[in-house]
C-alpha positions as CSV (number, residue, x, y, z in Angstrom):
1,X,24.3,-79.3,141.3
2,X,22.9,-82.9,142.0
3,X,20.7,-81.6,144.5
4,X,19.1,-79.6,141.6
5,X,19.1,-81.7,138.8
6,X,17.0,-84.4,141.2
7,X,15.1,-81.7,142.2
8,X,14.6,-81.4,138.6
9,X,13.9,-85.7,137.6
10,X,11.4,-85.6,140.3
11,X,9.3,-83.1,138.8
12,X,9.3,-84.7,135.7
13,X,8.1,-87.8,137.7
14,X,5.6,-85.9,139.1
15,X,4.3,-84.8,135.5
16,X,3.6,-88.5,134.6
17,X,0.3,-88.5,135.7
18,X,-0.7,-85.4,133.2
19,X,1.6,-85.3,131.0
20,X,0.5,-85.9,127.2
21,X,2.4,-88.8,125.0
22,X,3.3,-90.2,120.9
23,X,4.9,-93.4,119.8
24,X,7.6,-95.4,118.2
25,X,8.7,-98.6,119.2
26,X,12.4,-100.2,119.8
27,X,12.1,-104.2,120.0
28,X,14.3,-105.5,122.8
29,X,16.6,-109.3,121.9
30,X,13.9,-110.6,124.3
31,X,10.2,-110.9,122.9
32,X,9.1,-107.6,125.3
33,X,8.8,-104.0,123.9
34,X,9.7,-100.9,124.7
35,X,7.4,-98.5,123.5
36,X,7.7,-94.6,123.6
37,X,5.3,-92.5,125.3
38,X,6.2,-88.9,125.3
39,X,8.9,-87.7,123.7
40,X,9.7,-84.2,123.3
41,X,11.5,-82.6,120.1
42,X,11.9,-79.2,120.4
43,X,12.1,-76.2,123.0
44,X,11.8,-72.2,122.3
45,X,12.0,-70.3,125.1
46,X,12.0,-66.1,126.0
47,X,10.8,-63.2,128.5
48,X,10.7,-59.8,128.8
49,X,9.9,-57.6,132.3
50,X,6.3,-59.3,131.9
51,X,6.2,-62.5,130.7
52,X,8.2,-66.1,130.3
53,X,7.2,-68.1,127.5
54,X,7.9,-71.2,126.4
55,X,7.4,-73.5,123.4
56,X,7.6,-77.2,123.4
57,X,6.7,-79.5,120.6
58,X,6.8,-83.4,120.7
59,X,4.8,-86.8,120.5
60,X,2.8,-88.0,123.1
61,X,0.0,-90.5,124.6
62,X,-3.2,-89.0,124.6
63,X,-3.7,-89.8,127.8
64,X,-0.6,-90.5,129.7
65,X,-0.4,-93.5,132.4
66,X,2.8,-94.6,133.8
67,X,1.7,-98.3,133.8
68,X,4.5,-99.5,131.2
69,X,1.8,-99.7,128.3
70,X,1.8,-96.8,125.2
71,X,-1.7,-95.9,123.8
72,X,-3.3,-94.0,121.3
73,X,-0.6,-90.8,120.8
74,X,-0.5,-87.7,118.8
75,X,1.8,-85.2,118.0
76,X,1.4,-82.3,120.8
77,X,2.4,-78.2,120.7
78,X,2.3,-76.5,124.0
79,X,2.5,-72.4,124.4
80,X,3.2,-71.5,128.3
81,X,3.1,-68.0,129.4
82,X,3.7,-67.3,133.2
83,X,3.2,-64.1,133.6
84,X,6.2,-62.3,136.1
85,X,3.5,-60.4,138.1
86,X,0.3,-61.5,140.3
87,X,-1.9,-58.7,138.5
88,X,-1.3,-59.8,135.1
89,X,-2.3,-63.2,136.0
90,X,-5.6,-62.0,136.8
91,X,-6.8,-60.7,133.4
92,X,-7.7,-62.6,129.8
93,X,-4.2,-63.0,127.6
94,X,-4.2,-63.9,123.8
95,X,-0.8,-64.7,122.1
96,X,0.2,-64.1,118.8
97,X,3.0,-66.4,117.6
98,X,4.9,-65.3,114.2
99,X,7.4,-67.8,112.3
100,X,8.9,-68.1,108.7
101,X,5.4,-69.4,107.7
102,X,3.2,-67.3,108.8
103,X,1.5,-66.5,112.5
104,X,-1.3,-67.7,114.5
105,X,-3.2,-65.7,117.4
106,X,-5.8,-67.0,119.7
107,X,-6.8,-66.6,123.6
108,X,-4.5,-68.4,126.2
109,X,-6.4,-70.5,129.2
110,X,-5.2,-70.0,132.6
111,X,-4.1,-73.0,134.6
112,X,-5.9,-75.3,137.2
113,X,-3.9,-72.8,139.6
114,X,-3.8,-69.8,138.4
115,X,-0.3,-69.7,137.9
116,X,0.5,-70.0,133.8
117,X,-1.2,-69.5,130.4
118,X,-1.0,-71.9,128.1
119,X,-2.4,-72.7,124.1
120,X,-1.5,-75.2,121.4
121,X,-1.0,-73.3,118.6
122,X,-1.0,-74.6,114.4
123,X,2.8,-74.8,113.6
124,X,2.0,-75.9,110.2
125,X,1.1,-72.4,110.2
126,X,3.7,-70.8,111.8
127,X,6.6,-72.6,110.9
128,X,9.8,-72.4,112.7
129,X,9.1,-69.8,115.8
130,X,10.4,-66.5,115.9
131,X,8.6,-64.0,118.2
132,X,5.4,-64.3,120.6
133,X,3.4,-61.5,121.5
134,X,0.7,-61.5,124.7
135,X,-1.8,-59.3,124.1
136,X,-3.3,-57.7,127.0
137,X,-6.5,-55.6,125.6
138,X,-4.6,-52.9,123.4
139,X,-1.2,-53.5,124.7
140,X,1.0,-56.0,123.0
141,X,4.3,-57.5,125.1
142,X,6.8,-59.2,122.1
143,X,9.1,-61.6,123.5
144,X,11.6,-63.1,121.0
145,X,12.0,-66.8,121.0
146,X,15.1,-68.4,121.2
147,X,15.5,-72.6,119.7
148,X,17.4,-74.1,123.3
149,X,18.0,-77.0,121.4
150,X,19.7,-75.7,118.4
151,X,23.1,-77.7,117.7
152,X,22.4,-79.5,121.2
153,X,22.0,-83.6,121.6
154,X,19.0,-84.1,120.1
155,X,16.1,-86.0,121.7
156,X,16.8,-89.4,119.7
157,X,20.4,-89.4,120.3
158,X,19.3,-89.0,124.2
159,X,17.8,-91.7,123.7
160,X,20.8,-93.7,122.3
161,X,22.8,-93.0,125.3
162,X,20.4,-93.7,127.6
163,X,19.9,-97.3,126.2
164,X,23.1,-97.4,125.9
165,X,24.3,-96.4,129.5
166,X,21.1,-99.0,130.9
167,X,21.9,-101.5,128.4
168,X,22.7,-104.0,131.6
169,X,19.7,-103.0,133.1
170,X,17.5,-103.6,130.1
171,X,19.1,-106.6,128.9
172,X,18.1,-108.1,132.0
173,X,14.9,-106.9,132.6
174,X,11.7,-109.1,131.8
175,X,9.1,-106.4,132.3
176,X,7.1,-104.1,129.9
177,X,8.3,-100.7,130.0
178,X,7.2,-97.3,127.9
179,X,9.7,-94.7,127.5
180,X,9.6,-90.9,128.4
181,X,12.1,-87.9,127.1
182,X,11.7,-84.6,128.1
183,X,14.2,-81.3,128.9
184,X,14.7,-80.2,132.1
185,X,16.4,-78.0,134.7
186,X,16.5,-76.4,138.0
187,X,12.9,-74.5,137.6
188,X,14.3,-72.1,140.4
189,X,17.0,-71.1,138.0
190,X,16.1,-69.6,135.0
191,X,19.5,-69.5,133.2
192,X,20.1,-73.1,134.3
193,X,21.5,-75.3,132.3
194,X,19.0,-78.0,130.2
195,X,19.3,-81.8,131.1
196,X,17.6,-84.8,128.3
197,X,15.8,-86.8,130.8
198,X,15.0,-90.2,129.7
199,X,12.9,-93.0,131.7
200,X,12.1,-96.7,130.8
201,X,9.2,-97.0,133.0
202,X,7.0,-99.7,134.0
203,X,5.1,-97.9,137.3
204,X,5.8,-94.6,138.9
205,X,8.0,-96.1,141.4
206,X,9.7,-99.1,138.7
207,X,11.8,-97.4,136.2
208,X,15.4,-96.5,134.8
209,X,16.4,-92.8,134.1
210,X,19.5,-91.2,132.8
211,X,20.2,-87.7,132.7
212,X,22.2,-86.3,129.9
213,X,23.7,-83.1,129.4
214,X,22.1,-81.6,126.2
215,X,25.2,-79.9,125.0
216,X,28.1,-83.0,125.3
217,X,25.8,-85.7,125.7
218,X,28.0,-86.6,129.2
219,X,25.6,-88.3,131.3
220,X,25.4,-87.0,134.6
221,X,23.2,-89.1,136.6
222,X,21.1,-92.1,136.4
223,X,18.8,-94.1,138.2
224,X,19.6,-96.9,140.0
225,X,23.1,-95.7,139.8
């Protein structure tokens, strides 16, 4: 299990460099801030034989650096759709995503690789998410969305353990550091159980991490131990 879930905290390292960011700060007892760069909120997730999709929603940097500094962020809504098959990663996709509000439906874009979908659909629209559908020409796959997070740790109180399990660390530290929260798990696994990773970062190889489980809020690893 600690094999995967640093399996897992290096991807999300690895995501730095293109990952998208938004902002709120927490002033340390010295003069130095911590700022937060990406910090993710929410997390919808379902498949059928064809398709995996996923819905994330959050704040972010526009343009994400791991340099310790926050920048100009927005909120940010990311659709994924990996498709379970080669051949249907080879045609056009749309999506249609239904909610309490209302739906939305628009073409996906294929990855840099070829291997995911992905959109940013108008959840003012939408509301809270409640089905997606990929369209493929005539046919329609509808995959019913699931809210991971629902009655979990939530990505603020993540937060509070994780300064609170650093606190030493922090205390003690005289460097300018953004902060990073994000969901993860064993991507090989995909019943695996969901881990709050949160990292005060000043480079990609200076930071702090905890991992936090998101149902107890136990925290099962951090970084320097």
């Amino acid at each position: 299990m600690k094999n995967k879930i640093y399996l897992s905290v290096i991807s999300a390292l690895l995501l730095f460099a293109i990952c998208f960011s938004a902002c709120s700060k927490i002033e340390k007892e010295q003069e130095n801030v911590i700022a937060l760069s990406y910090c993710q909120t929410s997390l919808y997730e379902g498949k059928n034989a064809d398709f995996v999709v996923e819905l994330t929603e959050g704040t972010s940097e526009k343009l994400f650096v791991a340099d310790g500094k926050t920048q100009e962020t927005a909120p940010f809504v990311t659709l994924k759709v990996t498709p379970t098959s080669q051949d249907l990663k080879n045609v056009d996709l749309k999506f249609k995503l239904k909610g309490d509000k209302g739906e939305v439906s628009a073409p996906l874009s294929v990855d840099a690789f070829g291997a995911y979908f992905t959109a940013s659909p108008d959840m003012s629209v939408v509301g809270k998410p409640q089905e997606a559908s990929v369209l493929i020409g005539a046919d329609e796959s509808k995959v019913e969305l699931k809210d991971m997070l629902e009655g979990m740790v939530t990505s603020q109180q993540a937060l509070s353990i994780a300064e609170e399990t650093l606190k030493e660390k922090l205390a003690n530290d005289d460097k300018e550091r953004e902060i990073y929260v994000r969901v993860i798990k064993n991507a090989d696994e995909l019943e695996a159980p969901y881990y709050w990773y949160v990292a005060f970062i000043s480079s990609p190889t200076d930071y702090y991490s905890a991992v936090i489980d998101v149902k107890s809020g136990k925290v099962a690893s951090t970084n320097p131990q």
